[in-house]
ChimeraX commands (.cxc) that place a marker at each C-alpha (Angstrom):
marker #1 position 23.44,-12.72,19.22 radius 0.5
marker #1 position 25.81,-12.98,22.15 radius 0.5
marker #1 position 28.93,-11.35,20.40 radius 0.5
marker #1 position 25.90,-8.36,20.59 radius 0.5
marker #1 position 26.49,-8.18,24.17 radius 0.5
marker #1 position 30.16,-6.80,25.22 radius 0.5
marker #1 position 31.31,-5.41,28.51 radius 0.5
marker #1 position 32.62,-2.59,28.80 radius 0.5
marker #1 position 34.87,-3.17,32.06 radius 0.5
marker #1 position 36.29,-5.45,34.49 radius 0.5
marker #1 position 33.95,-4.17,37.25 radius 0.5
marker #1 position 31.21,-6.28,39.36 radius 0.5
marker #1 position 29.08,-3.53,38.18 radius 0.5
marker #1 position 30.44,-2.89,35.20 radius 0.5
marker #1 position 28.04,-1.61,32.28 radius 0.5
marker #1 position 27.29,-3.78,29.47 radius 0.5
marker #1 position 25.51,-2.93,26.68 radius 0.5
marker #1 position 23.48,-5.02,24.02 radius 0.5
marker #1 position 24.65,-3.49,20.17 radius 0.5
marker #1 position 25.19,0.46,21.40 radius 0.5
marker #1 position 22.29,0.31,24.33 radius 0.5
marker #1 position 23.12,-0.22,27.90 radius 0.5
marker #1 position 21.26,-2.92,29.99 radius 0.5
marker #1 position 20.88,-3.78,33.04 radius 0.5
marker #1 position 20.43,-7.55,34.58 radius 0.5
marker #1 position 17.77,-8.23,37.68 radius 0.5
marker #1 position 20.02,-7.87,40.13 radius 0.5
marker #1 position 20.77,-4.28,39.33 radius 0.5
marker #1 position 17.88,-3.74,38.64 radius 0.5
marker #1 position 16.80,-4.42,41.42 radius 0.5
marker #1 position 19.49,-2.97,43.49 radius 0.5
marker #1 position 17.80,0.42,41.70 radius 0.5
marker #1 position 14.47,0.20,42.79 radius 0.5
marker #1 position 15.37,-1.52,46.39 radius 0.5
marker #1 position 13.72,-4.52,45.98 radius 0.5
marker #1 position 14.21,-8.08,45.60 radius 0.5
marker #1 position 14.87,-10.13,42.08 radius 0.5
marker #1 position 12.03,-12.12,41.98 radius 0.5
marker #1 position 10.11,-8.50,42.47 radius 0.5
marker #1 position 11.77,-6.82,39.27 radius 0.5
marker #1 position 10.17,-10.13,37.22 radius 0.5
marker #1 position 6.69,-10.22,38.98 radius 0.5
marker #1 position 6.81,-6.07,38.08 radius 0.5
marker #1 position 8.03,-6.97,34.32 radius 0.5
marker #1 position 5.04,-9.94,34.12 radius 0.5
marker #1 position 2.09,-7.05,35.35 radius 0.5
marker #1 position 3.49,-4.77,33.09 radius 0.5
marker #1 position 4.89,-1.86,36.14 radius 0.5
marker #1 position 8.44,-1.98,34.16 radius 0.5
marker #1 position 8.78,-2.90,30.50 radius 0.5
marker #1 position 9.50,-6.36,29.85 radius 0.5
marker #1 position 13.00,-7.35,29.47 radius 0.5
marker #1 position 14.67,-8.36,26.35 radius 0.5
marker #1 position 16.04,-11.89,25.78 radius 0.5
marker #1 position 20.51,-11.94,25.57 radius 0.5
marker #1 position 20.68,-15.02,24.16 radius 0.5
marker #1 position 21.51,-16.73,26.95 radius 0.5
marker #1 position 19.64,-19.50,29.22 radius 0.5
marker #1 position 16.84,-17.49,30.19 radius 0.5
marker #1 position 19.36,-14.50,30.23 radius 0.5
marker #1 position 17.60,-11.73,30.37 radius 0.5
marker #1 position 18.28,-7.69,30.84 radius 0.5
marker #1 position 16.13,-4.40,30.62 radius 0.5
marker #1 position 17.40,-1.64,29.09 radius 0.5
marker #1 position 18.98,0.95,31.23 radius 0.5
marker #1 position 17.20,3.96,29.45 radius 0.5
marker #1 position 13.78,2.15,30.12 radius 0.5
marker #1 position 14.54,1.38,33.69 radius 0.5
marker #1 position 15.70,5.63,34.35 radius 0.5
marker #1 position 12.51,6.43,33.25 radius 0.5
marker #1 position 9.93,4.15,35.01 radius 0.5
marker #1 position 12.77,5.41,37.93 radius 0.5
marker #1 position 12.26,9.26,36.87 radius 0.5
marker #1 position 8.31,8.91,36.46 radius 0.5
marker #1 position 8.22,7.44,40.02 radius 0.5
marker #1 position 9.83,9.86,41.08 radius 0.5
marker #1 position 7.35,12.74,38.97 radius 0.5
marker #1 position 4.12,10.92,40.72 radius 0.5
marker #1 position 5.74,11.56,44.48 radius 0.5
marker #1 position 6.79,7.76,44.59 radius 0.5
marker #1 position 3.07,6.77,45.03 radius 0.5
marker #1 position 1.90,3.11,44.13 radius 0.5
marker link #1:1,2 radius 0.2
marker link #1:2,3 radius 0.2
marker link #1:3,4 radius 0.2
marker link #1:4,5 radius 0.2
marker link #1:5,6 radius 0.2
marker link #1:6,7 radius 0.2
marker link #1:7,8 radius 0.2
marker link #1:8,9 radius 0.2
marker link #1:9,10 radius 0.2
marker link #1:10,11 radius 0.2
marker link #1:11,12 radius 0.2
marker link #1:12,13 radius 0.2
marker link #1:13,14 radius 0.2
marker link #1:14,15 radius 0.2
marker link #1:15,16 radius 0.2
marker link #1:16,17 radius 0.2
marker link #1:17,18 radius 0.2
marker link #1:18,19 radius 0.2
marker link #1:19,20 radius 0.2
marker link #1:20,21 radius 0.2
marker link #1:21,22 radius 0.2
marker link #1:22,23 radius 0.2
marker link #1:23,24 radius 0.2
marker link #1:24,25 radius 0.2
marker link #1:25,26 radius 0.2
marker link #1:26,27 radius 0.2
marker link #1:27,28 radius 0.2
marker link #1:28,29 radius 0.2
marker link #1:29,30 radius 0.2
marker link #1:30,31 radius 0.2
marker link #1:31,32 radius 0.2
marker link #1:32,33 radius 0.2
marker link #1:33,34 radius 0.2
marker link #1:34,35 radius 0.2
marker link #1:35,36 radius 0.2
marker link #1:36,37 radius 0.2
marker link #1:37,38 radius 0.2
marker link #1:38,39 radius 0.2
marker link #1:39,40 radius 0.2
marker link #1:40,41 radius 0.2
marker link #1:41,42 radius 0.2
marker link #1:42,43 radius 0.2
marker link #1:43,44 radius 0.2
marker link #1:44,45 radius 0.2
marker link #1:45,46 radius 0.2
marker link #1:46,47 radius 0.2
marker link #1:47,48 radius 0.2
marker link #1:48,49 radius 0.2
marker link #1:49,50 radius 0.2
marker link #1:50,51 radius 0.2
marker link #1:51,52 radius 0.2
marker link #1:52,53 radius 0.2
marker link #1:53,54 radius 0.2
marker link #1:54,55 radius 0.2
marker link #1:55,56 radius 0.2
marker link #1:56,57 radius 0.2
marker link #1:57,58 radius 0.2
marker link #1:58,59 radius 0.2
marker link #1:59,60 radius 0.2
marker link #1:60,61 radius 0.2
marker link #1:61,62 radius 0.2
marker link #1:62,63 radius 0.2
marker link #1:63,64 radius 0.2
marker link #1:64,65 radius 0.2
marker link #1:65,66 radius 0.2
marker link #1:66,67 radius 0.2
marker link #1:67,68 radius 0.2
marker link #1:68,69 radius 0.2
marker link #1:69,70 radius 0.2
marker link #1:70,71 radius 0.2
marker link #1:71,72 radius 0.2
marker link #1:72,73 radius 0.2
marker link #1:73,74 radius 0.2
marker link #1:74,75 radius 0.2
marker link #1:75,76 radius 0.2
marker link #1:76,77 radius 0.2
marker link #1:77,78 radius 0.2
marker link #1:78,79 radius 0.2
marker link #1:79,80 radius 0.2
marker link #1:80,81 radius 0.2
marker link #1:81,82 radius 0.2
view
């Protein structure tokens, strides 16, 4: 599973995708909706943002970017209300 997950640059930020899908990890996540890491996971664990997808990795895990644009986009439809 982890040859599924290939950067695509040398960047801090760089995007990364999992097979043709680009994902994100917490902390960009995070960085996207301004708040803190341990804030993306308690949103993930209520069910406010998809849950994120498993890399392989020791508790590695990433959300995909497409799910995370539109949770962003839908906020942004309501007026950014709770």
């Amino acid at each position: 599973m982890a040859d599924l997950v290939k950067p695509a640059s040398c960047d801090h930020d760089r995007p990364v995708t999992f097979g043709e899908k680009p994902i994100l990890f917490v902390q960009q996540v995070a960085k996207r909706l301004c708040c803190h890491y341990s804030t993306v996971y308690r949103m993930a664990k209520t069910g406010v943002i998809p849950d994120p997808i498993n890399i392989g990795a020791k508790k590695h895990f990433a959300w995909f970017e497409d799910d995370i644009n539109r949770y962003v986009l839908t906020r942004l439809a309501q007026g950014g209300a709770a």
